[in-house]
C-alpha positions in Angstrom: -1.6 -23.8 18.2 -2.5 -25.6 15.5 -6.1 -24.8 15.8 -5.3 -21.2 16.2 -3.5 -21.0 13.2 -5.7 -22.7 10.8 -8.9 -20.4 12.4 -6.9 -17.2 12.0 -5.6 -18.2 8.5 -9.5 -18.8 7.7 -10.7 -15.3 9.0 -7.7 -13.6 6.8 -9.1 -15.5 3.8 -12.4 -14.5 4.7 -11.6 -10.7 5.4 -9.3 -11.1 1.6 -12.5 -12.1 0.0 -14.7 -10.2 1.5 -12.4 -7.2 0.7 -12.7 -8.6 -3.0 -16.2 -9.2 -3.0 -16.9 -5.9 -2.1 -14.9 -4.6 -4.7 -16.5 -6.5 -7.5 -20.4 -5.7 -6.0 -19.5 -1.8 -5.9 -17.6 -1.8 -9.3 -20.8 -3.3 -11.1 -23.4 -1.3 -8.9 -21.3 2.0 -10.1 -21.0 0.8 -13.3 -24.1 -0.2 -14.3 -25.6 2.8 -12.4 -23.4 4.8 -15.0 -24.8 2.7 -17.7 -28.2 3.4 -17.1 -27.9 6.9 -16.1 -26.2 7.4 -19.6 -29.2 5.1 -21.7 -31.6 7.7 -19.7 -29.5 10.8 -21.6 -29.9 9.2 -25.1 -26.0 7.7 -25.3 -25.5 4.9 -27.5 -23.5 1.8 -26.4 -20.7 3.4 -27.8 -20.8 6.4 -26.3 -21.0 4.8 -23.1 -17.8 2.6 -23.6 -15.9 5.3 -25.1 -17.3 7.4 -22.1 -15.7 5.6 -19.4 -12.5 6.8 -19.0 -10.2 7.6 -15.6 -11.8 9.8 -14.2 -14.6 7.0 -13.6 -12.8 4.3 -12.9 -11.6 6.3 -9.8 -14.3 6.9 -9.1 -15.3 3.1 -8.8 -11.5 2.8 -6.7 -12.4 5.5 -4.1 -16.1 4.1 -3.6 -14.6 0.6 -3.1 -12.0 1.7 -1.1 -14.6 3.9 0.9 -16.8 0.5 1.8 -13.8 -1.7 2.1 -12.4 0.8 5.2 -15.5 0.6 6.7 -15.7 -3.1 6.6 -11.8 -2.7 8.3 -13.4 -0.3 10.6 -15.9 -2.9 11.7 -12.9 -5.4 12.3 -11.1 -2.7 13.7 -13.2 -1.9 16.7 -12.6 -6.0 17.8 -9.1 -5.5 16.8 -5.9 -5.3 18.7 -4.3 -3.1 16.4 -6.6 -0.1 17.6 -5.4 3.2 18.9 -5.7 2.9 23.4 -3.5 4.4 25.3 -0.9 5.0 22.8 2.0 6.7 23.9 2.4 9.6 21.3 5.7 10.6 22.4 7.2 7.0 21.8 5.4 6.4 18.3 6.5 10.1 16.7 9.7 10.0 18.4 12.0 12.1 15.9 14.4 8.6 15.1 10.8 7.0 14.1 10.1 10.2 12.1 12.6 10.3 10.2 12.6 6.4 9.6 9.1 7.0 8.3 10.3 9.9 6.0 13.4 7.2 4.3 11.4 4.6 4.2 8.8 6.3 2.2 10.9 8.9 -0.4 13.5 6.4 -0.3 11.6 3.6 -1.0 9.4 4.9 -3.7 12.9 6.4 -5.7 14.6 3.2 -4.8 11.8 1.0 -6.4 11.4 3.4 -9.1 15.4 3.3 -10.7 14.8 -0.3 -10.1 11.9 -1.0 -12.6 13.4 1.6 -15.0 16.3 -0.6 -15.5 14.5 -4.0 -15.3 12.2 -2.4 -18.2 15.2 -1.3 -20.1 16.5 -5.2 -19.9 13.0 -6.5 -20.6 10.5 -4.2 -21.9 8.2 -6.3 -23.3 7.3 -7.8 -19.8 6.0 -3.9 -18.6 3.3 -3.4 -21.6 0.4 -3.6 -18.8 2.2 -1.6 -16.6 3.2 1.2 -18.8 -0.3 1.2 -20.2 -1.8 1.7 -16.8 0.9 4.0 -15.6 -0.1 6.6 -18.9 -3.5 6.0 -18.2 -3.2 7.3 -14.8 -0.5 10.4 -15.7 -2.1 11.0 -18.8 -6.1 11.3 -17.7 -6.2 11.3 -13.9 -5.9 14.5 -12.8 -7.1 15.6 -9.1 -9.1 12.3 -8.6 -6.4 10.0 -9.3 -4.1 12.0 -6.9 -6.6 12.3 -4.0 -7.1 8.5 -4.5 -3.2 7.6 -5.2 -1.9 9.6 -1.7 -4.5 9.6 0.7 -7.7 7.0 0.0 -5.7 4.2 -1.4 -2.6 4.3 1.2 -5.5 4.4 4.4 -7.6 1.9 3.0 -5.4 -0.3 2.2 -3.0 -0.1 5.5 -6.5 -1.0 7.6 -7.1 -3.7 5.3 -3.3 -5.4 5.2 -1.2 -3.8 7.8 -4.2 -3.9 10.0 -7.0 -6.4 10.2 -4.8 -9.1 8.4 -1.5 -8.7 9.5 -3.4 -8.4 13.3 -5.2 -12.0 13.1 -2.0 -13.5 11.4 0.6 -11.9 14.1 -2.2 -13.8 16.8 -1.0 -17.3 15.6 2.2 -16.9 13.4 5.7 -15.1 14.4 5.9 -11.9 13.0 8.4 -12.4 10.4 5.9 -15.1 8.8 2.7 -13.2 9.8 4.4 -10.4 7.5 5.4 -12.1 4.7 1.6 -13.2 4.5 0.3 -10.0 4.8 3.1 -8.6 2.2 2.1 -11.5 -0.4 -1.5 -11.2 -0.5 -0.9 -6.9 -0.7 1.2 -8.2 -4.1 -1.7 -10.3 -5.2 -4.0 -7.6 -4.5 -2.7 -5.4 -6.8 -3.6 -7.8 -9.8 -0.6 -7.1 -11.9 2.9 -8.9 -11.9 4.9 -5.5 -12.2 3.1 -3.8 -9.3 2.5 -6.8 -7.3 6.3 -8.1 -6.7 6.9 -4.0 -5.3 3.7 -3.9 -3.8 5.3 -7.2 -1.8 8.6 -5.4 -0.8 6.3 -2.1 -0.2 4.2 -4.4 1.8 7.3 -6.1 4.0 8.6 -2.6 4.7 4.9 -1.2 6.1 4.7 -4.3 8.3 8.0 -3.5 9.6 6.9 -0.1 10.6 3.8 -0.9 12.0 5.2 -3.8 14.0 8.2 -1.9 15.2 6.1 1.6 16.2 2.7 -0.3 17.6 0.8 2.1 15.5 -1.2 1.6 12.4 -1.0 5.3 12.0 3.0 4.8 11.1 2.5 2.7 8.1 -0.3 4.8 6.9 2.6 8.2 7.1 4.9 6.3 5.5 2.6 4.6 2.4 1.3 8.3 1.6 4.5 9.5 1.4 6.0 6.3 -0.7 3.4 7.3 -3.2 3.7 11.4 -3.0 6.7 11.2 -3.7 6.1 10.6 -7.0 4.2 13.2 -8.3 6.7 15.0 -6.3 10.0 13.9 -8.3 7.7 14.5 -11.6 6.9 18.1 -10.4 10.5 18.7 -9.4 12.8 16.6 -12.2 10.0 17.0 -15.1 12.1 19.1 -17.0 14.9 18.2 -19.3 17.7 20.7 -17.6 21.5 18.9 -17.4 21.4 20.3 -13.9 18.2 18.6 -13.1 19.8 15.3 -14.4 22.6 16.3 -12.0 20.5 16.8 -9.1 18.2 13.7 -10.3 21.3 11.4 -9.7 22.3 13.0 -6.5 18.8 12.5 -5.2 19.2 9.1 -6.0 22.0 8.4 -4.2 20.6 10.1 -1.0 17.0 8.0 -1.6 19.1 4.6 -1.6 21.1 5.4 1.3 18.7 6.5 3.8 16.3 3.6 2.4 19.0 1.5 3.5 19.7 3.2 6.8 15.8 3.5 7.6 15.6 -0.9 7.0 18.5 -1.3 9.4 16.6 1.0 11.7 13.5 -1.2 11.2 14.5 -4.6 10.8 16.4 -4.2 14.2 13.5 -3.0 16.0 11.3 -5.6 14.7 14.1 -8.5 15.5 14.5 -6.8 19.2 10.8 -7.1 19.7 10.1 -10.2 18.0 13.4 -11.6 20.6 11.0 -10.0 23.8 7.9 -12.0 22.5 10.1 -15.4 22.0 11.3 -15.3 25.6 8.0 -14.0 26.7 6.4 -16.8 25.0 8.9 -19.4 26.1 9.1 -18.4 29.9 4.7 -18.8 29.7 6.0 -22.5 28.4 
């Protein structure tokens, strides 16, 4: 066992930094692609760094997130975690459904009252967030919500719910395999703020893929965790009282069924992690 765990523990490090290697080689292709394309058009140095602005770094997140799925899909093909034989019926059963649907909207809301009143309490601690958080409202436009509710969310589910949590779940019980997944998601993200949701984001999406057997789960519900805010900005972007109203009552409703859809989850995952104990100890 031992073995196992410290080979397995070596592959995830090895997919982790292969996932960040990939990252940095495709950042400074597109990059100095860009560069040269703009010296070729006459731009100064100037021009070129005052150039850059979201629209291409997106473009450098969605090429990188492009290369690092395939790389997952190459793992993913040897993996356990692929689709065979699924039973459709079982996975999109309307309890997991709606599960999926909590988690996701009530998650995201959930997380999102949370930080507003940690920043209120200590606002100087969120200066990199809030920068990058206007950077992406202000200047993103369709890019940055192609890439924020659909690239991102698959790419990063084959990457952490899939080819890592799969090789750590081989050695380690689940509720450890998932934590290590759900730590190196936070790390991933390269920012303090974002990283310690990105971990509870991360424990949740384990949960659900775990719990359903399908990677496809964990993808539903990470798209909608991040729709679902550009959704409450389209909806509660106004400055109505009755907005307000409905903003606080929307609240309410996120926390509860965010609370109802973890007790959902967490007792699935305990029920099945039980089966694999006893499975495990009657092999013994």
């Amino acid at each position: 066992m031992r073995k196992l765990r410290i080979s397995c523990c070596i592959k995830v490090l090895l997919i982790f930094g292969g996932i960040i290697l990939i990252q940095m080689v495709s950042s400074m292709a597109f990059m100095a692609a860009y560069t040269f394309l703009k010296i070729f058009q006459g731009a100064s140095y100037n021009d070129i760094i005052q150039s850059v602005n979201t629209d291409s770094l997106m473009w450098i997140s969605i090429i990188s997130a492009t290369l690092s799925m395939i790389w997952c899909l190459v793992l993913y093909l040897r993996s356990s975690w692929r689709i065979k034989g699924m039973d459709y019926k079982e996975v999109f059963a309307l309890k997991n459904i709606a599960g999926i649907f909590a988690a996701g909207a009530g998650g995201c809301i959930s997380i999102s009252v949370l930080l507003s009143m940690i920043m209120a309490l200590f606002p100087n601690a969120f200066d990199n967030y809030n920068r990058l958080m206007e950077n992406l409202d202000s200047d993103g436009g369709a890019l940055t919500i192609i890439y924020v509710t659909l690239i991102g969310p698959v790419s990063e589910e084959l990457i952490f719910r899939g080819a890592i949590f799969d090789r750590m779940h081989l050695a380690f019980p689940f509720w450890t395999a998932n934590a290590i997944q759900a730590a190196l998601f936070g790390i991933y993200h390269m920012n303090l703020v974002q990283g310690i949701y990105a971990f509870l984001l991360g424990m949740v999406l384990g949960m659900v893929v775990y719990s359903t057997g399908s990677i496809l789960c964990s993808i539903a519900t990470h798209i909608i965790f991040n729709s679902t805010t550009y959704i409450m900005q389209y909806v509660f972007g106004g400055d109505s009282p009755i907005l307000a109203f409905l903003y606080i009552i929307c609240i309410i409703i996120s926390f509860v069924i965010l609370v109802l859809s973890l007790i959902y989850f967490i007792s699935k995952c305990q029920k099945k992690y039980n089966m694999e104990k006893m499975q495990s100890y009657n092999m013994n």
